[in-house]
C-alpha positions as CSV (number, residue, x, y, z in Angstrom):
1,X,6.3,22.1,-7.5
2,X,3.3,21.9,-5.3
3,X,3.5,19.0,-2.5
4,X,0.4,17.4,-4.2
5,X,2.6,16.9,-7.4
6,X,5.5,15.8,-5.9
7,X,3.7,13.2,-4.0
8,X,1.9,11.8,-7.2
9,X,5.1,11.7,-8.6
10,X,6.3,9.3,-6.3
11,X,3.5,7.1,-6.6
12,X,3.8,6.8,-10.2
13,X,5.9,3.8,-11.0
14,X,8.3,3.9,-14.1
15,X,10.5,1.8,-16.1
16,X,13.2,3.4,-14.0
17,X,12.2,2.1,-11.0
18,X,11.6,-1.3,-12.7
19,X,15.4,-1.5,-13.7
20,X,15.7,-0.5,-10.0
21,X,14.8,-3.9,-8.7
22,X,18.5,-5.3,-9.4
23,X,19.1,-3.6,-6.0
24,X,17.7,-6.5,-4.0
25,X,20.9,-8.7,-4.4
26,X,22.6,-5.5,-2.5
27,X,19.8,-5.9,-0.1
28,X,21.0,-9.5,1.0
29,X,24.6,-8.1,1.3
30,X,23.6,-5.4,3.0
31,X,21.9,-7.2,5.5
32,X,24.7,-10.0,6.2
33,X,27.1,-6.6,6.7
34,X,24.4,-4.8,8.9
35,X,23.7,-8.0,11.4
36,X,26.0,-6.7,14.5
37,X,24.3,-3.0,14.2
38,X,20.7,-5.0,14.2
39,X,21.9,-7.5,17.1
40,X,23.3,-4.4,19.0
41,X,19.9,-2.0,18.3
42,X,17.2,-4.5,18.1
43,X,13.8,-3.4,19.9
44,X,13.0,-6.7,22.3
45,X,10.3,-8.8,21.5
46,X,7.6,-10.8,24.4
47,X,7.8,-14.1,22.8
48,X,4.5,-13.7,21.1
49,X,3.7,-15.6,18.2
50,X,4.2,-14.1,14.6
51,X,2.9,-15.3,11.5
52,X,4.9,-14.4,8.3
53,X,3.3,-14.8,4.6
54,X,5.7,-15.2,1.6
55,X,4.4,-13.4,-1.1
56,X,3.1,-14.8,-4.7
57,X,5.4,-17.9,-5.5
58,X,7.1,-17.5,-2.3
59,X,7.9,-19.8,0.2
60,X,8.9,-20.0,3.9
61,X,12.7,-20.2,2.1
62,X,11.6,-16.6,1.3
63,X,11.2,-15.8,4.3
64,X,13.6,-17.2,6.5
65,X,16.0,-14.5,6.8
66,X,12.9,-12.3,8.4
67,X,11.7,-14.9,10.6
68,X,15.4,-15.6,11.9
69,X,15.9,-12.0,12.7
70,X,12.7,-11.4,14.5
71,X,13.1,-14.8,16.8
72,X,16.6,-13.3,17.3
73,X,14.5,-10.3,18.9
74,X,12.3,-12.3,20.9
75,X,9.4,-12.9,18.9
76,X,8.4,-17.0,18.7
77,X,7.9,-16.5,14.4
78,X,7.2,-18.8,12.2
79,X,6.5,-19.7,8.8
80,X,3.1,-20.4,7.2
81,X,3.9,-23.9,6.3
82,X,1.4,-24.2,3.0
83,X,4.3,-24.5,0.7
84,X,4.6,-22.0,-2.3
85,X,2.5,-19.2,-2.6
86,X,0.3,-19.6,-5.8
87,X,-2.6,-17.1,-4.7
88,X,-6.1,-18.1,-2.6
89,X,-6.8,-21.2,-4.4
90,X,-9.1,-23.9,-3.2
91,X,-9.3,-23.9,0.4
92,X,-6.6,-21.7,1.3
93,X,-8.0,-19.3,3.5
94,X,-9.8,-21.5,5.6
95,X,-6.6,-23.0,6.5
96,X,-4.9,-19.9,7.2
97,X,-7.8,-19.3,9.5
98,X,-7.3,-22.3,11.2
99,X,-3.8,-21.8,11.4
100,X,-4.4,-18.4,12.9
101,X,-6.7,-20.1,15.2
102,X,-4.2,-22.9,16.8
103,X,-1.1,-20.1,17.0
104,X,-3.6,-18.2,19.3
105,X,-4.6,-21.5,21.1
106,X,-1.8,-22.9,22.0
107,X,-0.1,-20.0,22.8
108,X,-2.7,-18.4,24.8
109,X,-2.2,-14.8,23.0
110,X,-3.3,-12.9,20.2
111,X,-0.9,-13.3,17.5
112,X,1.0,-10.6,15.0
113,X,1.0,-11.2,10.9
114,X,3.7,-10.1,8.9
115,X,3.2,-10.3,5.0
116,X,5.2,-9.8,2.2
117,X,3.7,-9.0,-1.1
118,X,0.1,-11.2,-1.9
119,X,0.9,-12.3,1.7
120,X,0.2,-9.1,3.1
121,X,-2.9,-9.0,1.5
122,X,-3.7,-12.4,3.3
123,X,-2.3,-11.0,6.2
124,X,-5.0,-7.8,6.5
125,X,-7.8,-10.2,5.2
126,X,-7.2,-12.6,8.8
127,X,-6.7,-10.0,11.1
128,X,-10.2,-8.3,9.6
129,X,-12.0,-12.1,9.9
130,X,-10.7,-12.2,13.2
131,X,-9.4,-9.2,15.0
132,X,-9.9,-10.8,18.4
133,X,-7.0,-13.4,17.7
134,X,-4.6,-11.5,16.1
135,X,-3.0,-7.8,17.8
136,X,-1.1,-6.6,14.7
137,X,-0.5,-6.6,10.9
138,X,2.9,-5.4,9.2
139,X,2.7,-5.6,5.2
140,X,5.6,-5.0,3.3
141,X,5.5,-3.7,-0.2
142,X,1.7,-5.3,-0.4
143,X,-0.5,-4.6,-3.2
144,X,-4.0,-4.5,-1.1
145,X,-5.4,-1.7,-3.0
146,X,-7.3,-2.1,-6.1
147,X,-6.0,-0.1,-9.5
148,X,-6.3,-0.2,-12.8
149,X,-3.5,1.0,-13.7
150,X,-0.5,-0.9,-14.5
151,X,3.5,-1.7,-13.2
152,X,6.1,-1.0,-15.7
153,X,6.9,-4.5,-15.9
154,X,3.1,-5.6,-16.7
155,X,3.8,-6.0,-20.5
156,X,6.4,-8.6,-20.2
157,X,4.7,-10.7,-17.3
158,X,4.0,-13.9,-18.8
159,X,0.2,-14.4,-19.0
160,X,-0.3,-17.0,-16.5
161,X,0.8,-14.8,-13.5
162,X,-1.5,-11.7,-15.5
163,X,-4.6,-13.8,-15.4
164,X,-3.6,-15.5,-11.7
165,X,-3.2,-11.8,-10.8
166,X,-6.4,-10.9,-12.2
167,X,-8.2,-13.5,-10.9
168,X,-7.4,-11.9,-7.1
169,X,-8.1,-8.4,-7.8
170,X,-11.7,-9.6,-8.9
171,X,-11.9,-12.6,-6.3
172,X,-11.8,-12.3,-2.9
173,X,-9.9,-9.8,-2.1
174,X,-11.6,-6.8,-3.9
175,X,-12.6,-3.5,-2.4
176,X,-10.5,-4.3,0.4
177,X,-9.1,-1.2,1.2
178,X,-10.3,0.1,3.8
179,X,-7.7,-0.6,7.4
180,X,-8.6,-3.6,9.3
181,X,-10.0,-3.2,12.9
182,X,-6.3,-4.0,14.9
183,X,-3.0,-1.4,14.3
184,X,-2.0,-2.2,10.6
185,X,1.5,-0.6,9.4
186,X,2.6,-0.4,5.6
187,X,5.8,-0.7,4.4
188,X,6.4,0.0,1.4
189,X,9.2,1.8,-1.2
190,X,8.5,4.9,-3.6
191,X,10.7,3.0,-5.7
192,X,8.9,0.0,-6.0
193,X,9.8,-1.8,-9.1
194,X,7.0,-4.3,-9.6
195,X,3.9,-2.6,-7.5
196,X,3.1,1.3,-7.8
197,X,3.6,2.8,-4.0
198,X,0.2,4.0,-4.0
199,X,-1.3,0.3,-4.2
200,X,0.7,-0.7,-0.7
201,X,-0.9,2.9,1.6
202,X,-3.1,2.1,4.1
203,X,-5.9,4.7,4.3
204,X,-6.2,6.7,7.1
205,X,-7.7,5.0,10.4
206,X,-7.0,5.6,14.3
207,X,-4.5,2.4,14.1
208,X,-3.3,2.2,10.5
209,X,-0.1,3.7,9.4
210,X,2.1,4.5,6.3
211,X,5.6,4.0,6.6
212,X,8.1,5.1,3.3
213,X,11.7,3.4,3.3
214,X,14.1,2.7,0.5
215,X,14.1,-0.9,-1.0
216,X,13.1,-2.7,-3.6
217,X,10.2,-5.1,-4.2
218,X,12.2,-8.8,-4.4
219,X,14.7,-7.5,-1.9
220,X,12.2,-5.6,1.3
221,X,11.7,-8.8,3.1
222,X,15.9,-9.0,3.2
223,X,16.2,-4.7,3.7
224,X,18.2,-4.0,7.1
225,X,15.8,-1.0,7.2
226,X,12.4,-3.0,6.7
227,X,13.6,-5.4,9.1
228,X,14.1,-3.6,11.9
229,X,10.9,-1.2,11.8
230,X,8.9,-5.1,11.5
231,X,10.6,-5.8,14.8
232,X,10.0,-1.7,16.3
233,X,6.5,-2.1,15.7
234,X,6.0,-5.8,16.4
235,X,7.8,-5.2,19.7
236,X,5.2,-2.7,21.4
237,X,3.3,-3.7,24.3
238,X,-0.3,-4.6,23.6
239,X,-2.9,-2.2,23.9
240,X,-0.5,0.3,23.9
241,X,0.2,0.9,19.6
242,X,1.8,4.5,19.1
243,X,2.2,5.7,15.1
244,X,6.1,5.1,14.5
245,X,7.6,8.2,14.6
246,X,10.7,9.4,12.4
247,X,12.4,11.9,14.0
248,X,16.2,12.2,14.4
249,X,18.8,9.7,13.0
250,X,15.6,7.7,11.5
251,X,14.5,10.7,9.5
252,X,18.1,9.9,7.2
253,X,15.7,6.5,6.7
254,X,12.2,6.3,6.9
255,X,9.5,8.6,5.7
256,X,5.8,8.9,7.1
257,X,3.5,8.2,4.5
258,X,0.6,9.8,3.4
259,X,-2.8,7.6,3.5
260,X,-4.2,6.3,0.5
261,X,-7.0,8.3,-0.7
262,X,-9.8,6.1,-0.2
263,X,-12.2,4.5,-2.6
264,X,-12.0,5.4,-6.5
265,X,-8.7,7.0,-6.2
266,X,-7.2,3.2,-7.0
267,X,-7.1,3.6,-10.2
268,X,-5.0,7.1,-10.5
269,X,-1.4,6.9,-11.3
């Protein structure tokens, strides 16, 4: 099978990989179980602000167990503080913006965004509207490319999350794909249960990256694996972003992703 093939594969999600999602309650054992290995291997943080996004109907609950482990590697995290995560309604992005703005004030530094889902998509959208305030984006399992093609699970998704989905794919968030102008990693998992892989790729740029780890959708944001690479690429100096690199023990775990194709390859399988 050519390499072409077996990567299209892989982005093709199936009903498989929907049943696959039960995996995140392993997730959250796995993490409490993998806490002194983290403690003992964590890359050190500079104490420089990180924002982290829940993703749709998420809340900073969602997110606490991310936000604790990265302040426990020296980043000052926090949460977004806008309650649960019903998509860009009303004035939402302004006050995003604005809180992007007073994390870079009153800390005096360009600050990192780390979203999960929808809030990775927010996440790129601040750092392109203002790329002087903020020095990094880390999206896990976010959907920021447009498709027309469908998750496994679509079918049975009750129809006011379809048309709350729909109405961001057509809002203000389409034909986003393209990298935003600060270094920009993507997690993500070929096994994605609720979002096809190919949706979550950044496409190539001189700062963007693809990075391929197993997890599922609801459990990334609680994945040992995902948080530690947030915390490895958070935790480089400024000015000085390198492509994560999987070589040695981490090539048992993580996989360098391919780009996404660019513009009117969305809506392929």
């Amino acid at each position: 099978m050519s390499e072409r093939r077996s990567r299209a594969d892989r982005d093709r999600q199936t009903w498989r990989h929907a049943l696959y999602e039960w995996r995140a309650g392993l997730e959250v054992g796995a993490l409490v179980g993998a806490l002194p290995v983290l403690a003992a291997r964590a890359p050190r943080g500079d104490e420089h602000r990180v924002l982290v996004f829940p993703g749709f109907l998420g809340d900073d609950a969602s997110t606490l167990a991310l936000r604790g482990y990265l302040r426990a590697c020296g980043f000052d995290a926090r949460g977004w503080g806008f309650g649960r995560n019903y998509g860009p309604q009303g004035d939402l992005i302004e006050r995003m913006l604005a809180l992007v703005e007073r994390a870079h004030e009153r800390s005096g530094r360009r600050v990192s965004l780390v979203g999960w889902s929808l809030g990775g998509v927010y996440a790129r959208e601040l750092a392109r509207a203002r790329p002087d305030r903020v020095r990094a984006v880390v999206t896990l399992a976010s959907p920021f490319q447009q498709g027309r093609a469908r998750g496994a699970l679509w079918p049975i998704v009750d129809p006011a999350t379809r048309e709350a989905i729909e109405r961001l794919e057509a809002g203000a968030f389409a034909e986003r794909g393209a990298p935003p102008p600060v270094p920009s990693t993507a997690i993500y998992s070929p096994s994605d249960g609720i979002v096809p892989p190919r949706w979550c790729r950044e496409q190539a740029g001189p700062q963007a990256e693809n990075v391929e780890l197993p997890a599922s959708h609801l459990g990334i944001g609680f994945n040992p694996l995902a948080l530690f690479l947030v915390a490895e690429r958070l935790a480089q100096r400024e000015g000085a972003w390198r492509p994560f690199e999987a070589s040695g023990l981490r090539r048992l775990f993580y996989r360098t992703g391919e780009p996404h194709p660019g513009a009117g390859a969305g809506s392929q399988p």
